[in-house]
N, CA, C and O of each residue as an XYZ file, in Angstrom:
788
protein
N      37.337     10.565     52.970
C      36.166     10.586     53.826
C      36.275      9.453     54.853
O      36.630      8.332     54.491
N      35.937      9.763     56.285
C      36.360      9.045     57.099
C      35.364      7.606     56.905
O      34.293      7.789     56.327
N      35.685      6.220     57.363
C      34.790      4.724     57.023
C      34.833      4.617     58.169
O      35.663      5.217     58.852
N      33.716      3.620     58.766
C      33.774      2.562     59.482
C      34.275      1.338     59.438
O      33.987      0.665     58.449
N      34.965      0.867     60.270
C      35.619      0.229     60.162
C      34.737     -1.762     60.645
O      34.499     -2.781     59.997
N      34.647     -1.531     61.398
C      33.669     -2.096     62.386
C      33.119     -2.029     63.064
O      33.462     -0.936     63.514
N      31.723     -2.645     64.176
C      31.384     -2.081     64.817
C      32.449     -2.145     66.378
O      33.141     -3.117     66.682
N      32.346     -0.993     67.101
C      33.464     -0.795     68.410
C      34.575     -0.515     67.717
O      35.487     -0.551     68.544
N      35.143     -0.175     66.335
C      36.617      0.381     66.023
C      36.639      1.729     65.465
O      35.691      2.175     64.819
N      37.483      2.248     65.655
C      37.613      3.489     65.770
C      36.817      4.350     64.007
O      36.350      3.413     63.359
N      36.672      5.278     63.477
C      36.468      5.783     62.100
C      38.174      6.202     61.379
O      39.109      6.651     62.042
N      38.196      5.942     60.084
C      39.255      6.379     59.892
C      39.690      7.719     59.810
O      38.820      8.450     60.283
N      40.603      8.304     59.436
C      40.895     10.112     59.027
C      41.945      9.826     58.080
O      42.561      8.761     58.096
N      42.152     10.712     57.291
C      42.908     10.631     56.464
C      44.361     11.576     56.172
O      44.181     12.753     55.859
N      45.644     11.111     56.266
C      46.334     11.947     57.219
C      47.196     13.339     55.742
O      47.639     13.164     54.607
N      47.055     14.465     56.557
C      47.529     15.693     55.464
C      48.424     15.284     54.496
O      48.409     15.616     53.311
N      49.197     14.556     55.043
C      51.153     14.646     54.898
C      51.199     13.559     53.799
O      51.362     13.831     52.610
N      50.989     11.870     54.457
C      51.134     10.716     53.298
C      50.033     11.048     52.845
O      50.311     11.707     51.843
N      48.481     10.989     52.997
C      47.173     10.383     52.418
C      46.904      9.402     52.675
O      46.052      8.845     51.983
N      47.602      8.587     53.997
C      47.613      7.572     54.889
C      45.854      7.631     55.354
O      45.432      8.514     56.100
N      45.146      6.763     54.891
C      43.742      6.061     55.988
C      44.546      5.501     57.676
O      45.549      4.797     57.569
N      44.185      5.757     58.714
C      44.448      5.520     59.363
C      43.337      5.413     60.837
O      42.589      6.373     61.019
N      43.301      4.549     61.563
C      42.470      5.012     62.687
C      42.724      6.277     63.674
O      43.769      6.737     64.133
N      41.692      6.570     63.787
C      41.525      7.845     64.949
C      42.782      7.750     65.864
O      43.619      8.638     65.706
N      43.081      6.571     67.015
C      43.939      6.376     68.070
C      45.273      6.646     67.328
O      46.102      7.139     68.092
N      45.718      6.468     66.074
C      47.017      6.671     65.687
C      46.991      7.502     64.914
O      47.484      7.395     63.791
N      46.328      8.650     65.412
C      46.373     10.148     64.875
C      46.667     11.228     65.390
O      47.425     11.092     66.351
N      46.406     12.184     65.175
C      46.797     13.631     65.834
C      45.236     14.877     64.886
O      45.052     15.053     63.681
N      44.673     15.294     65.750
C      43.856     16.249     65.198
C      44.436     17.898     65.473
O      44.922     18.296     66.531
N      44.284     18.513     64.519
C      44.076     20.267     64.831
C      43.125     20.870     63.992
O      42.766     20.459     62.888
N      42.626     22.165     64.765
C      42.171     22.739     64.438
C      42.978     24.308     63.968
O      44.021     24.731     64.466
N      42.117     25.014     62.833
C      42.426     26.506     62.750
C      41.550     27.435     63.762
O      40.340     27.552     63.570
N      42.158     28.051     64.779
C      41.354     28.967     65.509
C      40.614     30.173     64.395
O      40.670     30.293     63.171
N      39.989     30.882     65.369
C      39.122     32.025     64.602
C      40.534     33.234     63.888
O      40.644     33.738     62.770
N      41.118     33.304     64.713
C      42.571     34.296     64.298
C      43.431     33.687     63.605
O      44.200     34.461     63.034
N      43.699     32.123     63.340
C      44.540     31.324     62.397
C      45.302     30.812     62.971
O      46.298     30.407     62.371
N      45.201     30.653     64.063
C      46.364     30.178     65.166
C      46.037     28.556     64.650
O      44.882     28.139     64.564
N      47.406     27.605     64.280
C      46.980     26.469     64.518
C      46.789     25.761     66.224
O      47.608     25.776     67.143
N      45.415     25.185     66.186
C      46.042     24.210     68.222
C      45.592     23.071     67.608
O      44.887     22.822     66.630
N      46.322     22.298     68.636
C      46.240     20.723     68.470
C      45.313     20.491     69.214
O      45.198     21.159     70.242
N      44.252     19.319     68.849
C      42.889     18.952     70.184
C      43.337     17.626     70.468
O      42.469     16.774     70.277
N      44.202     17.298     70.781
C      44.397     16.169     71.298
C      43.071     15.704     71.893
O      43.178     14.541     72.280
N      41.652     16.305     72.132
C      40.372     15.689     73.073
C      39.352     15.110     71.523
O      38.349     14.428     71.314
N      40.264     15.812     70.803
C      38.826     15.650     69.309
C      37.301     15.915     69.587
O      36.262     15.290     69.379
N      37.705     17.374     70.267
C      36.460     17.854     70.705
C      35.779     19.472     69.920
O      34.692     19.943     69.584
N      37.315     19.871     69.934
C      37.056     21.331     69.113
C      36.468     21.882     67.692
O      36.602     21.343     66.594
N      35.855     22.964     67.966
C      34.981     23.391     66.624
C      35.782     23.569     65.382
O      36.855     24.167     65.305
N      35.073     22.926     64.328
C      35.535     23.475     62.721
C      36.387     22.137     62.174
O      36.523     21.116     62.847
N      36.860     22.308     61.011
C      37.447     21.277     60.263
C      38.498     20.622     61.032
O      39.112     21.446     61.709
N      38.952     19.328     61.174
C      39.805     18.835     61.599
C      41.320     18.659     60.396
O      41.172     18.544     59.179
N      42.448     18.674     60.976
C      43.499     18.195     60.241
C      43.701     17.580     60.864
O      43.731     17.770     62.080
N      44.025     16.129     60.023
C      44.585     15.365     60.771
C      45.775     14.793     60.588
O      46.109     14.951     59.413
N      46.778     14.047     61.364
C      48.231     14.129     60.510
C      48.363     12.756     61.435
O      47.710     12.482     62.442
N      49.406     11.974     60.792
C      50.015     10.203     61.018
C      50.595     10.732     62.394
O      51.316     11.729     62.374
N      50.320     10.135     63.513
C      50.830     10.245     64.876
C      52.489     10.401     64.846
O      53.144     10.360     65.888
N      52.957     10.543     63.831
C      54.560     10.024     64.456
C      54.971     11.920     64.123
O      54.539     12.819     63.402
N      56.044     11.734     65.156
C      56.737     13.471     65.141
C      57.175     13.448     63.614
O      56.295     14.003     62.955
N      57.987     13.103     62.996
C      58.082     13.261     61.686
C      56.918     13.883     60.710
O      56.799     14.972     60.149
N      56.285     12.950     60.751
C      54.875     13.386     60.450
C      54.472     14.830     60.597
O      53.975     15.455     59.660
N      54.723     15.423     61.945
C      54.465     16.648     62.470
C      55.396     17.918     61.650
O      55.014     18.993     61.188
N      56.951     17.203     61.702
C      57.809     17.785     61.449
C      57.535     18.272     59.697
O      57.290     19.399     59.268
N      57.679     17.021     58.960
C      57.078     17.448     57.688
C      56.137     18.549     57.229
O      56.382     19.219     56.225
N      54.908     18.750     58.083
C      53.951     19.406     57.784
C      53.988     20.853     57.878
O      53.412     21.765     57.285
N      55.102     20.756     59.087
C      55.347     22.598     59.368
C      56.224     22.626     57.804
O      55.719     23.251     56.872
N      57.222     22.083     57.668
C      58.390     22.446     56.904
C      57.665     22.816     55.412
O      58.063     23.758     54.728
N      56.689     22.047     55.065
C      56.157     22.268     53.935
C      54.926     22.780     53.539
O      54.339     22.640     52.466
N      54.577     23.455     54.643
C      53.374     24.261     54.863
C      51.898     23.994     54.439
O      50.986     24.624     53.905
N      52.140     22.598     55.002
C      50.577     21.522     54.352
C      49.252     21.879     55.331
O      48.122     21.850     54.844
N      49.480     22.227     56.786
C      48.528     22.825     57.205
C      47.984     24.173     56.871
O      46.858     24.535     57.212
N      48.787     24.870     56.221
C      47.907     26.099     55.808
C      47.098     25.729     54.301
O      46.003     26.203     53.998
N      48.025     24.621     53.303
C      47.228     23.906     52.050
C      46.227     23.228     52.759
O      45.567     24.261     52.650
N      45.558     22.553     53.319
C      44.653     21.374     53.895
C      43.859     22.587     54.023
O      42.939     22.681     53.210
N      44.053     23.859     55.143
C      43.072     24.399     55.457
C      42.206     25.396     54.268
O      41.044     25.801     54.299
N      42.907     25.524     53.598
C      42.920     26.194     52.081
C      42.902     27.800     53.174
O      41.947     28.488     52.814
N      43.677     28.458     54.304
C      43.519     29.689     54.375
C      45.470     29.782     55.266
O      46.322     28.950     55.579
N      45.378     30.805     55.314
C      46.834     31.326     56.220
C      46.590     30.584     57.224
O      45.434     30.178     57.339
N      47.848     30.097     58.484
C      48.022     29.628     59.771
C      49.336     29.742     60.105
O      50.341     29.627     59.404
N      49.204     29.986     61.283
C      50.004     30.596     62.203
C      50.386     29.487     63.129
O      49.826     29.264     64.202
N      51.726     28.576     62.459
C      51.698     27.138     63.448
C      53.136     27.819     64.391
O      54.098     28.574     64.247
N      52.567     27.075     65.253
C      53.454     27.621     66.799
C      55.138     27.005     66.679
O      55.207     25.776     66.649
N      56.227     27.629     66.623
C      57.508     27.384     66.733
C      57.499     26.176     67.830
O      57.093     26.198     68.992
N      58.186     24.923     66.941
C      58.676     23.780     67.994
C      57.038     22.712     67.667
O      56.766     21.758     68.396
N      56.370     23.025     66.781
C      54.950     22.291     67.653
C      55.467     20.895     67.986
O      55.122     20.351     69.035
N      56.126     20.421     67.288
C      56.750     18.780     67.874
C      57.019     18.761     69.587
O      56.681     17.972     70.470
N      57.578     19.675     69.582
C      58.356     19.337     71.196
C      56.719     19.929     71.796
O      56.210     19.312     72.732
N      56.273     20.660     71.427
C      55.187     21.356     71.926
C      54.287     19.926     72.658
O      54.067     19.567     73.814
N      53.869     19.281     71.010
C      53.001     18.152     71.016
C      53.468     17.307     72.543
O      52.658     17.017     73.423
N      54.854     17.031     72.591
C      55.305     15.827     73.087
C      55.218     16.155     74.325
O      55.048     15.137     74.996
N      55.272     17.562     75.271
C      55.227     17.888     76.567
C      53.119     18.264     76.484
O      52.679     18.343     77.631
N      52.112     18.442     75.490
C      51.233     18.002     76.130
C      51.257     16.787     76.129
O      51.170     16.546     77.333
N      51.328     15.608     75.498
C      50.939     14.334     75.316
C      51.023     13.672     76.750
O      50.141     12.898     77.123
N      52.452     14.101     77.796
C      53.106     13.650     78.353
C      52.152     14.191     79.765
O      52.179     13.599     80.844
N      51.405     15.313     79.512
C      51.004     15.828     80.715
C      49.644     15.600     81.030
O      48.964     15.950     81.995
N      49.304     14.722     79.677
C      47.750     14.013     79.478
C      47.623     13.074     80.033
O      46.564     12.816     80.606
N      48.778     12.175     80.039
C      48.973     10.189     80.411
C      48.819     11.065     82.225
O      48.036     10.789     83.134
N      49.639     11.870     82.181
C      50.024     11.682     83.503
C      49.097     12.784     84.494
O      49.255     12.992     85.697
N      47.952     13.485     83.442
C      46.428     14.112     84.405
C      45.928     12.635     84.714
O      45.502     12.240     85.799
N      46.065     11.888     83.526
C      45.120     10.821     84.358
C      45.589      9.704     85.270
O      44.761      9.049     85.903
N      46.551      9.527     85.336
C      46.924      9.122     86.660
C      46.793     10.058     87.595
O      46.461      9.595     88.686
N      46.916     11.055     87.561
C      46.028     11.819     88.996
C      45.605     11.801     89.513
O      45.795     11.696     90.725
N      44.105     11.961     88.494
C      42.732     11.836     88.725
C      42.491     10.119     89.046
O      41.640      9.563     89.740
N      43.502      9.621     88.314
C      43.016      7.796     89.183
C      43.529      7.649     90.510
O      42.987      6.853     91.278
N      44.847      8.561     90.980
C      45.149      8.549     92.687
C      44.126      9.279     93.490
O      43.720      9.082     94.635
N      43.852     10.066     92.699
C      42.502     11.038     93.695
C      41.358      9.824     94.020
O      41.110      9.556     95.195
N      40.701      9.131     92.955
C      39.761      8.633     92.868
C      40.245      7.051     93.501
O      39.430      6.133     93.413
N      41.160      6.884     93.928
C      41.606      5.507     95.040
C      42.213      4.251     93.951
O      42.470      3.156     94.452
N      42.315      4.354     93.233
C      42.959      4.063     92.293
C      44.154      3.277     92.001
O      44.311      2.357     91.198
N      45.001      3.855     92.857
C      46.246      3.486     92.202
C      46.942      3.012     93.904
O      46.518      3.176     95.048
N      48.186      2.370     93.327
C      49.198      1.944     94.665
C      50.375      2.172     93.876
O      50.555      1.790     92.720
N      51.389      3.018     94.814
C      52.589      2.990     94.240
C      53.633      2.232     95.094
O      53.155      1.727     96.109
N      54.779      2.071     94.923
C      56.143      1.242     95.775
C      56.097      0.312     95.051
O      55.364     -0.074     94.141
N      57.362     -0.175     95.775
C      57.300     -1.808     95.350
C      56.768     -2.373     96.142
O      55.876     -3.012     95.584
N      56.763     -2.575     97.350
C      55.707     -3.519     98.305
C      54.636     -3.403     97.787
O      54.362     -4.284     96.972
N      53.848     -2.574     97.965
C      52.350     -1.930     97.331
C      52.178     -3.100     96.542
O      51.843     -4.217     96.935
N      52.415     -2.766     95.509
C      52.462     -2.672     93.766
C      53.109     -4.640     93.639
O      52.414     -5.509     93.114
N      54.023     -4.818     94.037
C      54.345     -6.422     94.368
C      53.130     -7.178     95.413
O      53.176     -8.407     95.370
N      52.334     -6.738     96.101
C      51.615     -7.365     96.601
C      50.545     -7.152     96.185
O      49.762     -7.932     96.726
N      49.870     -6.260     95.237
C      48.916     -6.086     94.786
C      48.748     -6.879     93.237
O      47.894     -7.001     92.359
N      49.999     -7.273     93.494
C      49.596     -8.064     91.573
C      50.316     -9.277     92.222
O      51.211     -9.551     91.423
N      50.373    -10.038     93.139
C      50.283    -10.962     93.948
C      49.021    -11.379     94.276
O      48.905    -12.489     94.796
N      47.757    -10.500     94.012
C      46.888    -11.036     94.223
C      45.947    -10.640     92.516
O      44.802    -10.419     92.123
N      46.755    -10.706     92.203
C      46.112    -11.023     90.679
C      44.999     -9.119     90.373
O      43.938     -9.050     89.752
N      45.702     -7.969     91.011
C      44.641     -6.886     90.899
C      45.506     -5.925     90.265
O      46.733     -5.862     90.349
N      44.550     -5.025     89.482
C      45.556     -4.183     88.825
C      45.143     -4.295     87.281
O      44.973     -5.457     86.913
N      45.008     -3.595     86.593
C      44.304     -2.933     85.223
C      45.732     -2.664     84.189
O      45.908     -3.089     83.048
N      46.811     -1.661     85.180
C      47.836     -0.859     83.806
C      49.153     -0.964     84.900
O      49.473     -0.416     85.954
N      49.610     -1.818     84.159
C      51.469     -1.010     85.602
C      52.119     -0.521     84.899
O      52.367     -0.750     83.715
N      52.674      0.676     86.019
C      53.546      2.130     85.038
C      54.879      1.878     86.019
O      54.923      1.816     87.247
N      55.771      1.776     85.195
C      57.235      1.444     85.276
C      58.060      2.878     84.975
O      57.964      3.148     83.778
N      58.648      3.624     85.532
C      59.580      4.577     85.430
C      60.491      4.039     84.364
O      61.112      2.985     84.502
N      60.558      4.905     83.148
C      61.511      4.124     82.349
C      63.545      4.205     82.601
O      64.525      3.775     81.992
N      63.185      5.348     84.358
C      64.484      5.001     84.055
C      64.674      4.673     85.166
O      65.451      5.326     85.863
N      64.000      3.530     85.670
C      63.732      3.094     87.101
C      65.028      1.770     86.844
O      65.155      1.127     85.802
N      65.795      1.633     87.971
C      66.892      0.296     88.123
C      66.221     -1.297     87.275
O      65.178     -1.915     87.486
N      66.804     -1.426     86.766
C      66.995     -2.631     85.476
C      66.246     -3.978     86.184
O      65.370     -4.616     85.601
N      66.772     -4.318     87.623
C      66.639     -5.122     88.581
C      65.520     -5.137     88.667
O      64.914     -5.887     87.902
N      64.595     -4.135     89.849
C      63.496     -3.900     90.496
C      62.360     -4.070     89.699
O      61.290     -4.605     89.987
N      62.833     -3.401     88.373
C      61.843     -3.721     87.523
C      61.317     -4.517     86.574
O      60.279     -4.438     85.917
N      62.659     -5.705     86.624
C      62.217     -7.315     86.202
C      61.767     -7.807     87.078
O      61.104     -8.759     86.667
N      61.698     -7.686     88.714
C      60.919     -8.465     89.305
C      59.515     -7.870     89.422
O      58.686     -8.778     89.473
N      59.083     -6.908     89.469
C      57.910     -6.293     89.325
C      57.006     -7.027     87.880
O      55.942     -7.647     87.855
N      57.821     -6.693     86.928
C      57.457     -6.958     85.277
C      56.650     -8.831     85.501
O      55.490     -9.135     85.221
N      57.750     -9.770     86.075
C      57.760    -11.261     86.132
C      56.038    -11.410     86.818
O      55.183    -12.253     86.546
N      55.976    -10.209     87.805
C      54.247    -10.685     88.450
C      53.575    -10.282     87.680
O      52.413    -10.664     87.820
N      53.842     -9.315     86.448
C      52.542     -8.603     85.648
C      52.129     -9.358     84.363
O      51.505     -8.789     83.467
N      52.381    -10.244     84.321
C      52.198    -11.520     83.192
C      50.799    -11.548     82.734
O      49.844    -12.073     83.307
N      50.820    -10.781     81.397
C      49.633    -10.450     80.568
C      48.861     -9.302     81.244
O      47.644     -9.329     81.423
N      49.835     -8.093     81.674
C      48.879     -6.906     82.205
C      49.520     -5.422     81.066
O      50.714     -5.323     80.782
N      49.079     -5.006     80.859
C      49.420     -3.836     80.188
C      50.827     -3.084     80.844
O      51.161     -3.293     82.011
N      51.384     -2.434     80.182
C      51.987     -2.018     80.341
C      52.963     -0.767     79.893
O      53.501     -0.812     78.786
N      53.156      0.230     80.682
C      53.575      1.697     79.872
C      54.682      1.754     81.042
O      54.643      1.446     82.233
N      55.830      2.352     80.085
C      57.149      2.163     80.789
C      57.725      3.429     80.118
O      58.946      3.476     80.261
N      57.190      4.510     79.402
C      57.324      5.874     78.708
C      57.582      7.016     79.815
O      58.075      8.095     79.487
N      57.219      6.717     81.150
C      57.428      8.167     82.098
C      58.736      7.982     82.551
O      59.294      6.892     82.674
N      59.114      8.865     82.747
C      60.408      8.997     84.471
C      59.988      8.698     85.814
O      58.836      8.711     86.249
N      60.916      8.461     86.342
C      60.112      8.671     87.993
C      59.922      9.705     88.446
O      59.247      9.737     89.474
N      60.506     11.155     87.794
C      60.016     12.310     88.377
C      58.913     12.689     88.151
O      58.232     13.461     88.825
N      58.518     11.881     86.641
C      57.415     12.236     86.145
C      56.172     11.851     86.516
O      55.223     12.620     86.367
N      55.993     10.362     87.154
C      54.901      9.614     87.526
C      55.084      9.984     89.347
O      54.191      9.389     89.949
N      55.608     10.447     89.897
C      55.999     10.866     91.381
C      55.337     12.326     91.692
O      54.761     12.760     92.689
N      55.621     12.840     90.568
C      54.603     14.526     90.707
C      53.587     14.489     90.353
O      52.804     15.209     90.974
N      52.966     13.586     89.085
C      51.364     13.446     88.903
C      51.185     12.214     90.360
O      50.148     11.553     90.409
N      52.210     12.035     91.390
C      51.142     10.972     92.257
C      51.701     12.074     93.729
O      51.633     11.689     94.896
N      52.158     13.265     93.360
C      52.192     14.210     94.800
C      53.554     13.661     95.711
O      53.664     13.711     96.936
N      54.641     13.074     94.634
C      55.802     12.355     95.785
C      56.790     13.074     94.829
O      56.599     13.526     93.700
N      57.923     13.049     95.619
C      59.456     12.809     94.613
C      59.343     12.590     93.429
O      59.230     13.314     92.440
N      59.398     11.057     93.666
C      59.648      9.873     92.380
C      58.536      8.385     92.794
O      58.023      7.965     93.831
N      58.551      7.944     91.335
C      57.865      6.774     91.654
C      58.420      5.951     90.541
O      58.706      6.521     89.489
N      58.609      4.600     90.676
C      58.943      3.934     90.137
C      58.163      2.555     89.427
O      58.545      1.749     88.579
N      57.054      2.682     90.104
C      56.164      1.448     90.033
C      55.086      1.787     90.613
O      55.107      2.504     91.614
N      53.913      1.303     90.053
C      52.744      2.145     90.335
C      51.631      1.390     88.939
O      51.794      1.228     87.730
N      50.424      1.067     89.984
C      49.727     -0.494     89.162
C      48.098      0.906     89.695
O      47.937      1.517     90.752
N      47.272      0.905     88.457
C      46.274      1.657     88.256
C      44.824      0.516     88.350
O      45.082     -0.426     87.601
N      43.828      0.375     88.825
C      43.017     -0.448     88.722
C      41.843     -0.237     87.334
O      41.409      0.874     87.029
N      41.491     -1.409     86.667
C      40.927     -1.590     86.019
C      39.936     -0.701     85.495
O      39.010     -1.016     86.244
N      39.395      0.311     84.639
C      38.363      1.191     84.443
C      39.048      2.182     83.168
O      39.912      2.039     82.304
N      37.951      3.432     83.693
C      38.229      3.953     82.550
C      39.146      4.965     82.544
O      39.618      5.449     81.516
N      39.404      5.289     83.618
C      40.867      6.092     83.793
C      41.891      5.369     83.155
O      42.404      5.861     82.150
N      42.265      4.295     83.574
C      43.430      3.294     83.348
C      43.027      3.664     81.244
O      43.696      4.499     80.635
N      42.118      3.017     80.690
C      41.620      3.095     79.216
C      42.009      4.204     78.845
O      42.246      4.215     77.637
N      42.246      5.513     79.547
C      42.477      6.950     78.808
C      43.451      7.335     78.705
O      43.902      8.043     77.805
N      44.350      6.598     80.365
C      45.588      6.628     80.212
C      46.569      5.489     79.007
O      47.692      5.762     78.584
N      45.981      4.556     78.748
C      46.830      3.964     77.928
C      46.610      4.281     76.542
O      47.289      3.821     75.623
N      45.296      5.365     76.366
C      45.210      5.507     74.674
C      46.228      6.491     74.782
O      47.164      6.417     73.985
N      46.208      7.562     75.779
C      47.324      8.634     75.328
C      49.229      8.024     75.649
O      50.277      8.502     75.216
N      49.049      7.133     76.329
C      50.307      6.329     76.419
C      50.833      6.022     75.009
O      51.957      6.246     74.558
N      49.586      5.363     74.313
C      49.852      4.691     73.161
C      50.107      5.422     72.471
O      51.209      5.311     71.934
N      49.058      6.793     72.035
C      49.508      8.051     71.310
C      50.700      8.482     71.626
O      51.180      8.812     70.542
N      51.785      8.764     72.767
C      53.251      9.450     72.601
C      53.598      8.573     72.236
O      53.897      8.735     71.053
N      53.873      7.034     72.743
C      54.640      5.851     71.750
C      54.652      5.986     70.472
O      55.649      5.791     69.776
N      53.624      6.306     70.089
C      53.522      6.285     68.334
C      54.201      7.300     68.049
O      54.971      7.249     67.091
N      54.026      8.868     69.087
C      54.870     10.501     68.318
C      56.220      9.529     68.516
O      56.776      8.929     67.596
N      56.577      9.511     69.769
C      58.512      9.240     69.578
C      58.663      8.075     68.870
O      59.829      7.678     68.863
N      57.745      7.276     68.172
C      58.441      6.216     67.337
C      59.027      4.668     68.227
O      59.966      4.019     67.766
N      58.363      4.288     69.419
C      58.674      3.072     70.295
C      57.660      1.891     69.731
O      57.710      0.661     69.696
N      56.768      2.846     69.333
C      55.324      1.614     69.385
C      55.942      0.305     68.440
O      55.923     -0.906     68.665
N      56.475      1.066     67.325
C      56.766     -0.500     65.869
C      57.920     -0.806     65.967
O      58.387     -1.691     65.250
């Protein structure tokens, strides 16, 4: 049964696979649809019982193999071929709606000029580093962000099409709650591919 933890920390869930207590943010929820389809709610918004399982792909992987989501639900389910890779291309397309919606909403600066002169003046909430952005560019970028968050999990193709360019390599989000949504689901794929520990 899920606890409180404190007040402002997350409730716990308790995960199918170990029996791991764990907080909400380092979880994964699904639901059984009306037809038995398993979906994942990554929003923890959807109707009916939740399963919940330890954020890491393993975790995921286990559960198909040993058919613990159809035991948890106590009925048949119909889990989707691949859900791991499944999981990992939404997770990836979540971090990077909300950088979108933070370029739409004025938000964000990308380049290196930009992005070097903007945390030159001490502004800036989350900097997103292409993880397979040149080794160089992005120690001098990193050296101005001294005690700023940081997610370095995209490509540049990847953070360049959620910002309407090519590629991007560097790219500093301002303070709010976009930046907050983007780094819980940041934090959530770190934990599926196993970077976070």
């Amino acid at each position: 049964m899920p606890e409180k933890l404190s007040e402002g920390v997350s409730l716990l869930r308790t995960c199918i696979v170990s029996g791991a207590h764990r907080p909400k943010d380092e979880m994964l929820r699904f639901v059984v649809g009306p037809d038995g389809d398993l979906v994942p709610d990554l929003d923890e918004r959807l109707p009916g019982r939740g399963l919940w399982l330890s954020g890491e792909r393993d975790m995921v992987n286990t559960a198909c193999d040993k058919g613990l989501f159809a035991r948890a639900a106590r009925r048949s389910v119909k889990v989707p071929a691949d859900l791991a890779g499944h999981l990992d291309g939404l997770m990836v397309r979540r971090g990077l709606d909300f950088l979108g919606l933070a370029r739409r909403a004025g938000e964000v600066v990308s380049g290196f000029e930009k992005v070097q002169a903007r945390l030159r003046k001490n502004k800036g909430g989350v900097l997103l580093q292409a993880g397979d952005g040149a080794d160089d560019g992005r120690g001098k970028i990193k050296a101005l962000a001294q005690g700023m968050a940081l997610v370095d999990i995209f490509s540049a193709a990847e953070l360049g099409k959620a910002l309407g360019r090519d590629n991007a390599v560097h790219v500093v989000i301002n303070k709010g709650r976009l930046a907050e949504r983007l780094m819980r689901e940041a934090g959530r794929l770190k934990i599926f591919r196993g970077l976070s520990r």
